[in-house]
N, C-alpha and C positions, 0 to 999 in steps of 0.2 A: 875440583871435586872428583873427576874421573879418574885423574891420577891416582889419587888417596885410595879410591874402590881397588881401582887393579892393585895396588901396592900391598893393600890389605888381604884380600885376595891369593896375593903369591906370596904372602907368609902365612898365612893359613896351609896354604898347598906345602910349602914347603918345610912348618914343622910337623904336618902329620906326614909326613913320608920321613922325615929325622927320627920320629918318635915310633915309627913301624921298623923299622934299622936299628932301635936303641935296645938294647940289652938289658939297662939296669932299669930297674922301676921308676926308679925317684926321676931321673933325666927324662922316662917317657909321659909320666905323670906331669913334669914341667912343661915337654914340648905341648900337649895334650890342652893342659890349661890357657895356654898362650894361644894356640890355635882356636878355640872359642875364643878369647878377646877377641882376636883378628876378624875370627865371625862377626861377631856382635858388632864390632868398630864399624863393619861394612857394612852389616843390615841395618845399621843405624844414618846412614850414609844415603844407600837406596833409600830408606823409609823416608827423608828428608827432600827426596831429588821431584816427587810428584808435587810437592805441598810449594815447591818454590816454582814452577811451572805452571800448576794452577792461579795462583799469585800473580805469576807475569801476565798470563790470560785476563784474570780479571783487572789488572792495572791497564790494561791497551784495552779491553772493553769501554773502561771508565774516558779513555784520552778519547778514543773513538766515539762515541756517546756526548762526550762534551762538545768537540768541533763540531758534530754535527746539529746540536743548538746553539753552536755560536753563527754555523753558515745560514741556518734558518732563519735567525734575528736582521740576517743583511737585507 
């Protein structure tokens, strides 16, 4: 997933610097639009990276919590 972020990341970087260098409208209007997907692809990415961390949290909560009524019943 870290991979995905950066990669998305340095196409975003890299069509708004094509699309400040582009001359014609319609090429910079394309670079322009791509470079927001690439946004969006990533902040969708980020938004996604806390929600599966808290998850693991509370999954090792739940293990942790259990063993410890399983060592209590011994």
């Amino acid at each position: 997933m870290n991979k995905e972020l950066r990669e998305f990341r340095r196409l975003e970087r890299v069509c708004l610097e094509q699309a400040a260098l582009s001359t014609m409208d319609l090429a910079r209007s394309g670079l322009l639009k791509v470079a927001d997907d690439c946004r969006m692809a990533a902040e969708a990415i980020e938004a996604q990276a806390p929600r599966r961390s808290f998850a693991s949290a509370v999954q090792a909560l739940k293990l942790a919590l259990t063993a410890t009524r399983a060592s209590n019943r011994h």
